[in-house]
VEXMAR-385899 format. One line per field, with one value per residue (C-alpha): residue number from 0; y, x, z; chain. Coordinates in steps of 0.25 Angstrom, whole numbers. Each point is the difference from the previous one (the first is absolute). Layout:
N
seq <- NUM;... .
v <- Y;... .
u <- X;... .
w <- Z;... .
mol <- A;... .
//
This chain:
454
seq <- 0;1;2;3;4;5;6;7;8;9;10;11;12;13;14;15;16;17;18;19;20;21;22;23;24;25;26;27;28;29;30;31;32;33;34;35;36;37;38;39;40;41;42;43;44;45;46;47;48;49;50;51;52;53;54;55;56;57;58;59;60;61;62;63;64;65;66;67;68;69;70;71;72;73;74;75;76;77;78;79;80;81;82;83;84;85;86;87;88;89;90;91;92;93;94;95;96;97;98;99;100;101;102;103;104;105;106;107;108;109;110;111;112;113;114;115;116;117;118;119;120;121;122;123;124;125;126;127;128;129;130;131;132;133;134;135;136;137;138;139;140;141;142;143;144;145;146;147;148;149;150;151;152;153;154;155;156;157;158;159;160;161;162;163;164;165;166;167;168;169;170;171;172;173;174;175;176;177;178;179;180;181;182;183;184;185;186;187;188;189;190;191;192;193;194;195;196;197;198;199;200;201;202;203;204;205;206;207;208;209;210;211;212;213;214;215;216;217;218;219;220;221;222;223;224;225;226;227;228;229;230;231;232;233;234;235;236;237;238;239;240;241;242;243;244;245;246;247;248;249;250;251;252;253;254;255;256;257;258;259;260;261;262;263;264;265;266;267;268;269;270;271;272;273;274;275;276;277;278;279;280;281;282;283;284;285;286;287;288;289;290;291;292;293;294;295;296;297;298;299;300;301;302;303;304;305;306;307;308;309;310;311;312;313;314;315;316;317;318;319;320;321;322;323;324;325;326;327;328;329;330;331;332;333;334;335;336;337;338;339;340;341;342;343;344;345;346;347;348;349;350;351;352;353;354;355;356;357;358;359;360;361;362;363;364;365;366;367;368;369;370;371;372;373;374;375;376;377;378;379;380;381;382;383;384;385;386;387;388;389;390;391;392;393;394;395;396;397;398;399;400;401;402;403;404;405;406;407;408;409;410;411;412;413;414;415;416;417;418;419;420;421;422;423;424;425;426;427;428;429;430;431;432;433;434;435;436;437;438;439;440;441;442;443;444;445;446;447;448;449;450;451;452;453 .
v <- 473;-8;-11;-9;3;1;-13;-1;-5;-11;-8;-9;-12;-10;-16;-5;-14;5;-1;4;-9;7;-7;2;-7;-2;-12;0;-3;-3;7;-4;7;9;1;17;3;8;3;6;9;4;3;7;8;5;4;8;7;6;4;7;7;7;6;11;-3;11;-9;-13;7;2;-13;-5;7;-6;-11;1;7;-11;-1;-6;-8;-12;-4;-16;-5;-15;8;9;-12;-10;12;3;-15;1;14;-6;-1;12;13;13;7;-11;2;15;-2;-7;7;13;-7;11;-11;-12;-9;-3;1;8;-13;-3;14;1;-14;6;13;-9;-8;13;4;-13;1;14;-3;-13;13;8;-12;-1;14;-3;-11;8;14;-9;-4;14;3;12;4;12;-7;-13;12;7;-12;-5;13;1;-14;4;11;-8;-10;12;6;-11;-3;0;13;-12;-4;12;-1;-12;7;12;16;-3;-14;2;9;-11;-12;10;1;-13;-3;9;-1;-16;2;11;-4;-11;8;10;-9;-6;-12;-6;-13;-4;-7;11;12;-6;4;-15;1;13;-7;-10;9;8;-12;-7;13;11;13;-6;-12;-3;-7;-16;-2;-11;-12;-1;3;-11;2;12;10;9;-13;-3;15;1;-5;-12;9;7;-12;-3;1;8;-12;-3;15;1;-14;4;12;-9;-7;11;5;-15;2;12;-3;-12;4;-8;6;6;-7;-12;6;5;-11;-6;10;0;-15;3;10;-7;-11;12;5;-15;1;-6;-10;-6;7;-7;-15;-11;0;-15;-4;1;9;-7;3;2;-16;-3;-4;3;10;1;9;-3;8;-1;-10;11;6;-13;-3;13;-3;-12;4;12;-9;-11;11;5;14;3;-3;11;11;10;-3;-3;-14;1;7;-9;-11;6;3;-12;-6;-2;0;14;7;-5;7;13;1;10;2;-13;-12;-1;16;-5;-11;9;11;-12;-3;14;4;-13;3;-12;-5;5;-10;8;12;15;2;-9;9;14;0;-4;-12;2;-14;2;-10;-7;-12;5;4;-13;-11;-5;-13;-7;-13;-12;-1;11;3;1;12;-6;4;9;-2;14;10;14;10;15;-2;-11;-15;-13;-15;-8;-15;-4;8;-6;-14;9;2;17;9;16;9;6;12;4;-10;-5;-14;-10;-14;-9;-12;0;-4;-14;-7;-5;14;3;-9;3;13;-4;-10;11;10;-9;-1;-14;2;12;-1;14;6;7;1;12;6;-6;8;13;1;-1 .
u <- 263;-11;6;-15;-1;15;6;6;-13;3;-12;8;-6;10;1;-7;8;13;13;15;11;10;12;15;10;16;10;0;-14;-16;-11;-14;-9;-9;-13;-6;-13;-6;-11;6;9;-14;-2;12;-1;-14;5;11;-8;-9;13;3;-13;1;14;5;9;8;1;3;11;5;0;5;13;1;0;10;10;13;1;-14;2;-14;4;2;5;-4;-14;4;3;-13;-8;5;-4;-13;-3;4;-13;-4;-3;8;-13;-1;15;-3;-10;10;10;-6;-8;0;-5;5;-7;15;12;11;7;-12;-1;15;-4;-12;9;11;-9;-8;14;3;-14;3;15;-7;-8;11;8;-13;3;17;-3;-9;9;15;-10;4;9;7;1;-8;-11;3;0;-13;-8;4;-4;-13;-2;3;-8;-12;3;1;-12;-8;4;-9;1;7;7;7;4;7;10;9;-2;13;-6;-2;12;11;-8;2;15;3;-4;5;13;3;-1;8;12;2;3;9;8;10;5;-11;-1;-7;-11;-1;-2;-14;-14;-3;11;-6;-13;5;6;-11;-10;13;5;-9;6;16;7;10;11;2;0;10;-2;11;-6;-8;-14;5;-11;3;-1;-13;-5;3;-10;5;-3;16;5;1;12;3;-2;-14;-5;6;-8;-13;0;0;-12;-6;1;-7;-9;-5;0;-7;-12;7;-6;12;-2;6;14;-3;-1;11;10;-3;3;12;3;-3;9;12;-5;4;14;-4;-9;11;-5;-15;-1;-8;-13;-2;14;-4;-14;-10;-15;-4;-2;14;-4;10;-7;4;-4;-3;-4;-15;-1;-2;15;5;-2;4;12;4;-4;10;13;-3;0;11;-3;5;16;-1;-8;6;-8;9;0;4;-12;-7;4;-2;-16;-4;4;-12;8;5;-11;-13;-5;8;-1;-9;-1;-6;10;-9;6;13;0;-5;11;11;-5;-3;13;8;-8;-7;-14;-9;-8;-10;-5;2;-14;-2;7;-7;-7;7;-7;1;-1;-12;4;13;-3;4;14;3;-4;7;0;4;7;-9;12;3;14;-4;6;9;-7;9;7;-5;-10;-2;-11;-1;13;-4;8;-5;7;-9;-2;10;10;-2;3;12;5;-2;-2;-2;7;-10;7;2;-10;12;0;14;0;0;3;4;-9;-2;4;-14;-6;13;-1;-16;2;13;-11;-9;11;1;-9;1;-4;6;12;-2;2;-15;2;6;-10;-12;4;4;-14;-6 .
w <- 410;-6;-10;1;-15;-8;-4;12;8;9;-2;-11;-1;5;-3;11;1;-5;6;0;2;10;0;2;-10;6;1;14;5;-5;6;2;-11;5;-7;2;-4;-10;6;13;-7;-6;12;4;-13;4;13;-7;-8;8;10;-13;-5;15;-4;-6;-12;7;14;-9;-8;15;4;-12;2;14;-4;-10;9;-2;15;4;11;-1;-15;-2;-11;1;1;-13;-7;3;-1;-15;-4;8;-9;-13;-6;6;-13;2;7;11;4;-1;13;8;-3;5;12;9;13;7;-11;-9;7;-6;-4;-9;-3;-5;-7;-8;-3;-5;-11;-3;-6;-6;-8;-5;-3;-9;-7;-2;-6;-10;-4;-3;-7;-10;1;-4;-14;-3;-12;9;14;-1;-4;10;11;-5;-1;15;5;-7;5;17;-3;-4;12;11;-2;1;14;12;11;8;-11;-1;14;-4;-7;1;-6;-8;-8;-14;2;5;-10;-10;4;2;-14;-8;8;-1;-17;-2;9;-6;-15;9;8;-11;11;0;-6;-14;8;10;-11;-2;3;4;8;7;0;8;9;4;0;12;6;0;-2;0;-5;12;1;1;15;5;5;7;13;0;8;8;5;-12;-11;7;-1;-15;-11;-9;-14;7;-2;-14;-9;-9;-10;6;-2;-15;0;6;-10;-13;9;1;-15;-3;11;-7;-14;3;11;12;12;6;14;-5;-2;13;7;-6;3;13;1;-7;10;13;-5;-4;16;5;-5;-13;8;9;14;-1;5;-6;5;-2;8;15;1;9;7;15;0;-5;-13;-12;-9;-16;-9;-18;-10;-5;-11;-10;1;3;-14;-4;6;-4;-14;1;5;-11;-10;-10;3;13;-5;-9;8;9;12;11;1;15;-1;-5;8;13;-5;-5;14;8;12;-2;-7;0;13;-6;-13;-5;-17;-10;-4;-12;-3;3;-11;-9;2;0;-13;-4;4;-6;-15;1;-2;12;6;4;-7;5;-3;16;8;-6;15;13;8;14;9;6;12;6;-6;-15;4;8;5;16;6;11;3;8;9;12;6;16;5;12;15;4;16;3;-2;4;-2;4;7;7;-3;4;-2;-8;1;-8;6;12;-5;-6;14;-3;12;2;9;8;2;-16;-8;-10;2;0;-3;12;-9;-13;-11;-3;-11;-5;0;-7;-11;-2;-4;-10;-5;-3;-4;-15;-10;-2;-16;-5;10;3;16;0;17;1;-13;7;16;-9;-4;14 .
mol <- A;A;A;A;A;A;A;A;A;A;A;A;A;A;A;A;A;A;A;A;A;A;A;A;A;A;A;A;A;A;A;A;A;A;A;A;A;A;A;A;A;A;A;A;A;A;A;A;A;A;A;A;A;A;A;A;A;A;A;A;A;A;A;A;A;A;A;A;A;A;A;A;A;A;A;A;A;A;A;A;A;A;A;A;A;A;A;A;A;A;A;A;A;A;A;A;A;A;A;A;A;A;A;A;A;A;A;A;A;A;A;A;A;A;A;A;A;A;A;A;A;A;A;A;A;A;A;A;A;A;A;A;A;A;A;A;A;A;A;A;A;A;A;A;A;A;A;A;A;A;A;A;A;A;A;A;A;A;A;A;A;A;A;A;A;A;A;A;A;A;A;A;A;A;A;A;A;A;A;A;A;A;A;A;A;A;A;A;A;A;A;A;A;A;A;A;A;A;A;A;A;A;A;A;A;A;A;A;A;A;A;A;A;A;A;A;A;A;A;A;A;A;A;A;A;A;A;A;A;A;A;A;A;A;A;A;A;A;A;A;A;A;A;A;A;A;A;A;A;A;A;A;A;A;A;A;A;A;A;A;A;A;A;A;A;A;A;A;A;A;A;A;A;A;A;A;A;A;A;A;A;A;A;A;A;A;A;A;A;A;A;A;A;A;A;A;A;A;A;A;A;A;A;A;A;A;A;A;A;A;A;A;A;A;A;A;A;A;A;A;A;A;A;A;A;A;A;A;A;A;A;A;A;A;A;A;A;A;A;A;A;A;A;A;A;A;A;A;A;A;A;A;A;A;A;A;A;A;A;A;A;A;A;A;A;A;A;A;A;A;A;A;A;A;A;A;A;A;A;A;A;A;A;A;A;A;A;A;A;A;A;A;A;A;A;A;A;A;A;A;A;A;A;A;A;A;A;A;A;A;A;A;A;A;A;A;A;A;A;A;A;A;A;A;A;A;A;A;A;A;A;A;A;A;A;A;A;A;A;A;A;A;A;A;A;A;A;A;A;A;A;A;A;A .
//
């Protein structure tokens, strides 16, 4: 299959110096930001490619549903996810290529990875095309007007783009439309702010084909908790409130990424039983040197921040204020958080029916943080907690007494390696670590936090 001249040529000229952040954002821990090259996913791509222009779409079509068999045994999702943030930037017809890779160049993680944000760019198109069909004056014309609109969009994909998708697409896109606008006039238990198109636009942009039901948090972080998106989450009361955002989203050009991002903020803290289950980063998280790390909000939100508690119009909005709380604290959201405090003080204030600070007019685009240091900013304490040396250490199965446990009177059975104390421990090693258990500032026991994190 020769693709050297469709839009789908290779040779895409790439920034030669550019880079993507890969970076992983919990409570529990900071990684080391890993800078990956443009330039040799360039190459990677051009190796892609010309695997591909020496297949049969046939043979790719193939492979491409064995990849997607739900039992494939080599897929990773740590990979899945760095590779989704590394792909970012990358246009649909780029993702196509590594999707399809019929070689060794991508791995079928980054090959899920690729597939995945294919499907999130065209699920962006096809939220263009409801926000201009719900304009309509009737359904019929709402419906026609979405479907001429897919039309358009599927026949200008690529050979491989059309791989991308099933036979049945326009069909099911058609259907999920056309269904989640009129159920809502059919089904009379409904609630007045569910028996709306914004409500259905916000379902579709969330949930796809189907709203589900709230997901409890009851269970706290238990393996199907952890497996469930944090959109499931939401209240009923946070959808019916994320509808009316998105009817001012739409009747004021605010890119739609910003509700977004804020619902699934709102949701991660739902996920965490209403934030409780997540631990403040900036009580007890140090570095590979001891040093106490703790984490701030850019300078920019800050002041966002600040401006937003100081104001009148947080009292009178419907904006959780637990909510609230838990997302201005740095220690709990900065290395999480994913939407734009400047949107959230405008939607307070919106949502309040009071001045906006800023215009909606600044949030017609999504700005993406091109790099970690516009999220938050981590520093470290001059001081260091010495991790205590232990008595005894064993690698591979094989334990040794250390120095120190010597002078501790500690010896090992020869026969089983487990070691007994010959003496007991003195009291001045004893009173050193109690010393170094205290923070003698704060008051705080940071021992035990400082061994967890070993």
């Amino acid at each position: 299959m020769d693709i050297s001249g469709s839009k789908l040529n290779a040779n895409v000229k790439l920034p030669a110096k550019a880079s993507v952040q890969k970076h992983t954002y919990t409570h529990q821990a900071v990684s080391q930001n890993n800078n990956i090259s443009i330039s040799s996913l360039a190459l990677k791509l051009r190796d892609a490619q010309q695997a591909i222009g020496k297949t049969q779409l046939s043979q790719l079509a193939q492979s491409w549903r064995q990849l997607n068999n739900p039992s494939r045994p080599h897929i990773n999702l740590e990979v899945v996810g760095s590779s989704k943030r590394e792909f970012e930037k990358l246009p649909q017809q780029q993702l196509e290529i590594i999707a399809l890779d019929p070689s060794d160049t991508f791995s079928d993680s980054e090959k899920l990875a690729a597939y995945q944000m294919w499907h999130m760019h065209d699920q962006n198109v096809q939220t263009k095309f409801r926000r201009g069909a719900v304009k309509m004056d009737s359904d019929i014309d709402a419906k026609a007007q979405f479907k001429q609109s897919l039309d358009t969009h599927y026949e200008g994909f690529s050979p491989l783009g059309k791989l991308m998708v099933s036979n049945q697409y326009k069909e099911q896109a058609l259907s999920q439309f056309a269904s989640n606008i009129t159920h809502l006039e059919r089904d009379t238990t409904v609630s007045p702010a569910q028996s709306n198109k914004y409500y259905a636009l916000m379902v579709e942009d969330l949930f796809g084909e189907h709203e589900p039901d709230v997901h409890s948090k009851v269970d706290g972080m238990s393996l199907s908790n952890l497996n469930t998106h944090p959109y499931e989450f939401l209240t009923q009361g946070d959808r019916n409130l994320l509808s009316e955002m998105y009817q001012y989203g739409e009747e004021n050009n605010v890119d739609l990424k910003y509700i977004r991002q804020f619902a699934s903020d709102l949701g991660n803290y739902r996920k965490h039983d209403d934030g409780k289950r997540l631990s403040n980063f900036n009580q007890g998280h140090f570095d590979e040197h001891g040093h106490q790390l703790t984490v701030q909000f850019i300078q920019k939100d800050q002041a966002t921040i600040t401006d937003l508690l100081a104001g009148d119009a947080l009292s009178a909005s419907p904006i959780d204020k637990g909510f609230i709380s838990f997302i201005t604290e740095p220690g709990t959201s900065a290395l999480s958080h994913q939407g734009s405090f400047q949107f959230l003080q405008h939607m307070v204030e919106v949502t309040a029916k009071t001045d906006t600070s800023i215009p909606a007019s600044e949030f017609s685009k999504f700005q993406s943080p091109t790099h970690v240091g516009e999220r938050y900013i981590m520093t470290k304490s001059d001081s260091v907690v010495i991790k205590p040396e232990p008595d005894v250490v064993c690698k591979n199965g094989h334990c040794e007494v250390t120095d120190k446990g010597r002078e501790n009177g500690v010896t090992l059975e020869q026969s089983s390696q487990d070691f007994e104390f010959g003496t007991a421990l003195n009291a001045t090693s004893i009173d050193a670590l109690l010393q170094q258990r205290i923070n003698a500032e704060t008051q705080q026991n940071t021992w035990y936090k400082w061994l967890a994190n070993q």
